[in-house]
C-alpha positions as CSV (number, residue, x, y, z in Angstrom):
1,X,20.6,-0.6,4.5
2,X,19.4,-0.7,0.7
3,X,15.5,-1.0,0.9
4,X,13.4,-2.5,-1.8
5,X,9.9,-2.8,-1.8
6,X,7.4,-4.0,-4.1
7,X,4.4,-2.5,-3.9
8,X,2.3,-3.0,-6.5
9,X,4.7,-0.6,-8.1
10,X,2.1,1.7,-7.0
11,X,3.8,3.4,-3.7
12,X,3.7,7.1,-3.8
13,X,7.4,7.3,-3.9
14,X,7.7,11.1,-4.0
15,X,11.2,12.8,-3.3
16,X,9.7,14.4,0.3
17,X,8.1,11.4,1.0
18,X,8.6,7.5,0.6
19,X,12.1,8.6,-1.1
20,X,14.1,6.2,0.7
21,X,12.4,3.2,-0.7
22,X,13.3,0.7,-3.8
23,X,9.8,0.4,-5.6
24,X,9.7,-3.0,-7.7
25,X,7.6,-3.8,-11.0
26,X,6.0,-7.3,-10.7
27,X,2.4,-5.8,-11.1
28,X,0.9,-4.6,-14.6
29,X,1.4,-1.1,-15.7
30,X,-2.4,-0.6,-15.3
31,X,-1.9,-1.4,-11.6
32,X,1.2,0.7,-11.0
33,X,-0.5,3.9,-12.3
34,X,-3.4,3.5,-10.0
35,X,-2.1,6.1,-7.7
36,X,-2.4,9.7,-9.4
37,X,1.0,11.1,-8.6
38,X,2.5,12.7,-11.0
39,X,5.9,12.3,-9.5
40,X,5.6,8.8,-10.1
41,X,6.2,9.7,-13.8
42,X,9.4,10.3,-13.4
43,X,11.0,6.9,-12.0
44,X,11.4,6.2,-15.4
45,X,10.7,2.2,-14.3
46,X,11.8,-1.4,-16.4
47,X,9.8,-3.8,-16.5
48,X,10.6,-6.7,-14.1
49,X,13.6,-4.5,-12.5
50,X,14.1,-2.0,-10.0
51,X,13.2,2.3,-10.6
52,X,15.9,4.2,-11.0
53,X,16.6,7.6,-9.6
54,X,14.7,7.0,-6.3
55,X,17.2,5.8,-4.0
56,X,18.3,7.9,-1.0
57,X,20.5,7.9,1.9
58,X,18.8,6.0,4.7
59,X,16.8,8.3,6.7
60,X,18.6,9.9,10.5
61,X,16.8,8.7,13.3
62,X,16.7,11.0,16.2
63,X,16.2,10.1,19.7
64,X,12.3,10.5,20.6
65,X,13.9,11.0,24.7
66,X,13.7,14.0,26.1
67,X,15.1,14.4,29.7
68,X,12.5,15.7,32.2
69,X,14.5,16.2,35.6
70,X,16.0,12.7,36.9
71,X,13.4,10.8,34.8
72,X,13.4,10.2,30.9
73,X,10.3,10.5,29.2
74,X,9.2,9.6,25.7
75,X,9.0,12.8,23.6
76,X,6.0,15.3,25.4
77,X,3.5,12.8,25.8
78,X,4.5,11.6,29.4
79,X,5.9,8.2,28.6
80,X,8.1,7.6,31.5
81,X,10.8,5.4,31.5
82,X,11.8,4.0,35.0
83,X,11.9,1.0,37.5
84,X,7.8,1.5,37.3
85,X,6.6,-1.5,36.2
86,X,3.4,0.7,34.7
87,X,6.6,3.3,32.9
88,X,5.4,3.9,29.6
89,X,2.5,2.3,30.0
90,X,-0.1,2.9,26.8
91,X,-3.5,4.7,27.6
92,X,-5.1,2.5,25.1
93,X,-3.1,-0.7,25.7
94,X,-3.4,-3.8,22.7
95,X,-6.8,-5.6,23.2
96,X,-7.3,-8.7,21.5
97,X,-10.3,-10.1,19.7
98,X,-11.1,-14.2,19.8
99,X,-11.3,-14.8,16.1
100,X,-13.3,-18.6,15.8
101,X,-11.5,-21.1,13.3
102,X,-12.7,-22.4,11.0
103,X,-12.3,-23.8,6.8
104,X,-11.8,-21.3,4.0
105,X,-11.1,-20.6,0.7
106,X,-7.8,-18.8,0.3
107,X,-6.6,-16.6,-2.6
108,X,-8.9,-15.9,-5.9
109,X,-9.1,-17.7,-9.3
110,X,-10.2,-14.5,-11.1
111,X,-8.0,-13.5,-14.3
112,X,-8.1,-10.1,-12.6
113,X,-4.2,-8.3,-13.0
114,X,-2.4,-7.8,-9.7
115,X,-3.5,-11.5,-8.6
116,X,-1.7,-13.9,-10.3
117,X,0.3,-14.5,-7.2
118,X,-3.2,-15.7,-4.9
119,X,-3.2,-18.8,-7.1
120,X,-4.5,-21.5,-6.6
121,X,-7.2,-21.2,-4.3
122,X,-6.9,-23.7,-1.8
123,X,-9.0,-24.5,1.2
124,X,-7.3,-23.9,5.0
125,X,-8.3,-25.0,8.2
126,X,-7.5,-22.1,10.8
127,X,-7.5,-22.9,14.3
128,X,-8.9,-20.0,17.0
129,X,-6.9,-17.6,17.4
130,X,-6.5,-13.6,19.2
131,X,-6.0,-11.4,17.1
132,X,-5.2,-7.7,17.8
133,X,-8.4,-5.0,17.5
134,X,-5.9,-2.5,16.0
135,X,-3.0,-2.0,14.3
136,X,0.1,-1.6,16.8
137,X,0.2,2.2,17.8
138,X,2.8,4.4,19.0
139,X,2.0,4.7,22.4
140,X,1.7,0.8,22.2
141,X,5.2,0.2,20.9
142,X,6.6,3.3,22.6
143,X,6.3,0.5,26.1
144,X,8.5,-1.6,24.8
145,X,11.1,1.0,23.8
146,X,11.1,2.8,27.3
147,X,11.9,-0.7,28.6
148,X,14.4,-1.7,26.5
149,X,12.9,-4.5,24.7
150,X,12.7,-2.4,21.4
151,X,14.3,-0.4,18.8
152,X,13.1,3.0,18.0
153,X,11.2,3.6,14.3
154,X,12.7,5.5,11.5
155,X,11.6,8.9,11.5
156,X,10.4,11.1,8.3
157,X,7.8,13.3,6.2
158,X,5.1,9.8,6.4
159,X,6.5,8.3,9.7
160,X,4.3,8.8,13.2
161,X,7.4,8.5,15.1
162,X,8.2,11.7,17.2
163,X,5.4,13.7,16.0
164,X,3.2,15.5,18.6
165,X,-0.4,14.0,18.4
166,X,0.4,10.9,16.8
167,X,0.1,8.4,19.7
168,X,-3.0,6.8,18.5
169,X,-1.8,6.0,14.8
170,X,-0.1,2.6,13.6
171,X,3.1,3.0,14.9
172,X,4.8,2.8,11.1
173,X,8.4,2.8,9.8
174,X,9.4,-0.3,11.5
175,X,11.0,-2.7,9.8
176,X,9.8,-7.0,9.9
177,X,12.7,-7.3,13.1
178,X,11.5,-4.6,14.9
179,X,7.8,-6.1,14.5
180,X,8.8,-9.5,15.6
181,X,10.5,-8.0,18.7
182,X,7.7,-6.1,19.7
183,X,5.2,-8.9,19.6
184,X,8.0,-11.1,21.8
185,X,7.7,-7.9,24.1
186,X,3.9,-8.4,24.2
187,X,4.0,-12.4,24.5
188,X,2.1,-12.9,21.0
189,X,3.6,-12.9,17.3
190,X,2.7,-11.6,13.8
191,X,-0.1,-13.3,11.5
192,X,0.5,-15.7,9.1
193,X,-1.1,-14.7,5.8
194,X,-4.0,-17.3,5.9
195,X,-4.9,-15.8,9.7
196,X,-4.8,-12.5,8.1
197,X,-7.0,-13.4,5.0
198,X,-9.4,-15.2,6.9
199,X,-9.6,-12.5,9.6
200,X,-9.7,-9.8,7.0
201,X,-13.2,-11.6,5.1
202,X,-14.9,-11.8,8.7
203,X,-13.8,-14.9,9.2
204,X,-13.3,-16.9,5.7
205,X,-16.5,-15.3,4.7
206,X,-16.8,-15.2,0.8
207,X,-16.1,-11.0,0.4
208,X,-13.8,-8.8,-0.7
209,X,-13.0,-6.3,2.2
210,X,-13.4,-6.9,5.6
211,X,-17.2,-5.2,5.8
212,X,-18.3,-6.8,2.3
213,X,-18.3,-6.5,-1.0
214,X,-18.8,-2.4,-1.6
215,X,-15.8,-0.7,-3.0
216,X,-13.7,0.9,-0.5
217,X,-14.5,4.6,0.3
218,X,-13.7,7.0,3.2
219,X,-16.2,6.0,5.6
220,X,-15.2,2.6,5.5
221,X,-11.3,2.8,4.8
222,X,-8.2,5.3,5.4
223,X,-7.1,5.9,1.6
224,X,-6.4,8.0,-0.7
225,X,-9.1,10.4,-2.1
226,X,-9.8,13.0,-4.1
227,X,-8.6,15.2,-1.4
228,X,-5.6,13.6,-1.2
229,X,-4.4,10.9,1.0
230,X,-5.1,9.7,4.4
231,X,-8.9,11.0,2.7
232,X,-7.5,14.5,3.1
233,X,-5.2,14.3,5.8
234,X,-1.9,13.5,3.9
235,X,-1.3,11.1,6.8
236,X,-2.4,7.9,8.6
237,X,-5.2,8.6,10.6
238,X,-5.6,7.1,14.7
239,X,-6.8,3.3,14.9
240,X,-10.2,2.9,14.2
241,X,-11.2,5.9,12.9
242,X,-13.6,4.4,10.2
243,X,-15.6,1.8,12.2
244,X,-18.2,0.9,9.2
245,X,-14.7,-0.8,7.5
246,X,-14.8,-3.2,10.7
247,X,-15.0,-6.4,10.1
248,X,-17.6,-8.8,12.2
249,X,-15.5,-9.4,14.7
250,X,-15.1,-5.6,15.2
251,X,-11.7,-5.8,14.3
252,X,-10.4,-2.1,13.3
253,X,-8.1,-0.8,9.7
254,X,-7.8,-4.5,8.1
255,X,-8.1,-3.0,5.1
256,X,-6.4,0.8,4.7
257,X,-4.1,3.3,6.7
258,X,-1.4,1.0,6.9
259,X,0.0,-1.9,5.6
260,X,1.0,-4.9,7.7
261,X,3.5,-6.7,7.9
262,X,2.6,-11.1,8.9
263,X,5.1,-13.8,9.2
264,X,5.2,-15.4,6.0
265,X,7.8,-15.6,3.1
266,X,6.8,-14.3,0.0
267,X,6.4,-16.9,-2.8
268,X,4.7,-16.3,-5.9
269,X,2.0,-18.8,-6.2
270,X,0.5,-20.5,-3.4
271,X,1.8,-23.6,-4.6
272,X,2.8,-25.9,-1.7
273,X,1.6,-23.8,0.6
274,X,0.4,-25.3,4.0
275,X,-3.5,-25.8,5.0
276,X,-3.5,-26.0,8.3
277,X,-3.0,-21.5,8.5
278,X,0.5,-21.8,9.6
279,X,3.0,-19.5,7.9
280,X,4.5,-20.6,4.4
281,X,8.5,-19.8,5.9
282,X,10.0,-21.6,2.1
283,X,12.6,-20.1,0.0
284,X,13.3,-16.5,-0.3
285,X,14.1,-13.1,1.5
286,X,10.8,-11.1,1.0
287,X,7.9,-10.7,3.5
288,X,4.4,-10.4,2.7
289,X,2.4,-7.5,3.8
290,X,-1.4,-7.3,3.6
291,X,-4.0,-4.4,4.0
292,X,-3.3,-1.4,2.0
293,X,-2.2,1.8,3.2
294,X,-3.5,5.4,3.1
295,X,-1.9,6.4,-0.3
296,X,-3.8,4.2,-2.3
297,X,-7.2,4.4,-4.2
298,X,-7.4,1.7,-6.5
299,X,-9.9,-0.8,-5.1
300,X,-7.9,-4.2,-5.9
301,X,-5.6,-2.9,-3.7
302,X,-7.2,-3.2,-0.5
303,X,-9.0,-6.2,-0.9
304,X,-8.3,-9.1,1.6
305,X,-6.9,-11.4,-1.1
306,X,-4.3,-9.0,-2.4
307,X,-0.7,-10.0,-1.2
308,X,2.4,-8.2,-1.8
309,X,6.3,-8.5,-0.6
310,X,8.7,-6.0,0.6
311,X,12.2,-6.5,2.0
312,X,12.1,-7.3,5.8
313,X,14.8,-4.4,6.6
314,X,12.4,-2.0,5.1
315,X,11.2,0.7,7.7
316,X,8.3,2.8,5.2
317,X,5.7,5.2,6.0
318,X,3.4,3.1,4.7
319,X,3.8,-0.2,6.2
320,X,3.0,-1.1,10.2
321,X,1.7,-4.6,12.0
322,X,-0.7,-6.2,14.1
323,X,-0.5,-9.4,16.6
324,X,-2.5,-12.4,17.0
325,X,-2.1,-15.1,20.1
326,X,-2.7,-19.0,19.3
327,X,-5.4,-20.2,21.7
């Protein structure tokens, strides 16, 4: 599989880390450089083309099974797969929050760089809907694996797949497939964009982030910092682990540790684009992701109107999901 992503240009592709990704450069230089990696000097990028020299051979993935006498378990952390209809049940299973339609203004007519593609604002009407607390985790989509309705993640330096302790993080390397198959698993679906916007601003409030209009720091968002990412931890972090970045609704990481993929094709404008918060599915290959993730710092980056595009076969470190329910 030949991944492509474009993130802003900004993904910390560095050779231990999000190697096996294709960054893009659709975003302005000023953007791309946000991130302070110094590795990033080196992908000697065109502009409006694909960087060179960070390709790499699609990463193994091991089997997460380990045998435990005539019963299989998932890794050490006692998922059991079985006849059981509780087998690899989740300690903290996906709780869903009732997010109240409403009207909106979607997108942002600032000249700021980076948003050229949330043109033109447009108003939506969004319909109640469910929508996940947290980000999908791996003790979440580890069910649906033991029981056969899905495929395991990619493993790597950035993916929580397979690592001891990780249970309680997004559940990350996955590509859009896998996403959409676990939310069949679970009876719900991904987001469209507008649900995520609108659920993102505390329900169509006018804001930036999901708790207001302050600039993103560590108590509010899992990024990168001056001690590195993850806000030190050079990793995501557990779902809702910075509770002042809620939004109203309590909804936990809408901006930060990961980001998410939703259902919609990527277009660049929002031109033709529907009202009524279904998901624009027009031309094109890409899917949007929204959110952020924890190896970014630059603030335009993890507002709730930024919108970016990655291929859907992508499986990155960076990037996990989240479900909603229509009502």
């Amino acid at each position: 599989m030949k991944n492509k992503i474009v993130w802003f240009g900004l993904l910390a592709v560095t050779a231990g880390a999000f190697a096996y990704t294709r960054p893009h450069n659709h975003i302005p230089a000023d953007l791309r450089d946000a991130v302070s990696d110094s590795s990033f000097e080196a992908l000697k990028t065109e502009a409006g083309g694909e960087a060179s020299g960070v390709s790499a051979p699609e990463p193994e993935i091991k089997p997460f099974y380990v045998e435990t006498g005539s019963r299989k378990a998932l890794g050490n952390k006692g998922y059991v797969a079985g006849t059981d209809s509780l087998a690899g049940a989740p300690v903290k299973p996906v709780e869903f929050i009732t997010i109240p339609g409403g009207k909106f203004t979607m997108g942002t007519d600032s000249g700021e760089k980076g948003f050229e593609d949330a043109k033109p604002i447009h108003e939506v009407a969004i319909k109640t809907f469910e929508m996940s607390k947290t980000v999908v985790t791996v003790e979440q989509y580890a069910e649906c694996v033991i029981k056969g309705g899905c495929t395991e993640p990619a493993t790597g330096d950035y993916c929580n797949w397979g690592k001891p302790g990780r249970q309680l993080h997004p559940v990350n390397c996955v590509d859009w497939d896998q996403a959409q198959a676990y939310a069949k698993f679970k009876g719900a679906r991904l987001p469209s964009e507008a649900e995520f916007e609108y659920a993102a601003t505390s329900g169509g409030r006018n804001q930036k982030y999901p708790w207001g209009n302050d600039e993103p720091t560590c108590d509010k968002a899992v990024m990168k910092s001056n001690s590195g990412y993850g806000c030190g931890t050079n990793s995501t972090m557990p779902v809702c682990s910075k509770p002042k970045g809620n939004t109203a609704q309590g909804l936990c990481d809408m901006s930060g540790n990961v980001w998410q993929w939703v259902q919609d094709k990527y277009q660049d404008s929002y031109k033709g684009a529907p009202t009524d918060g279904s998901a624009f599915e027009a031309a094109g290959s890409g899917r949007v992701i929204r959110g952020g993730s924890f190896n970014y710092d630059d603030a335009r980056v993890l507002r709730a109107d930024l919108r970016l595009n990655d291929d859907p076969g992508d499986r990155n470190g960076g990037i996990g999901f989240r479900l909603v329910r229509s009502r």
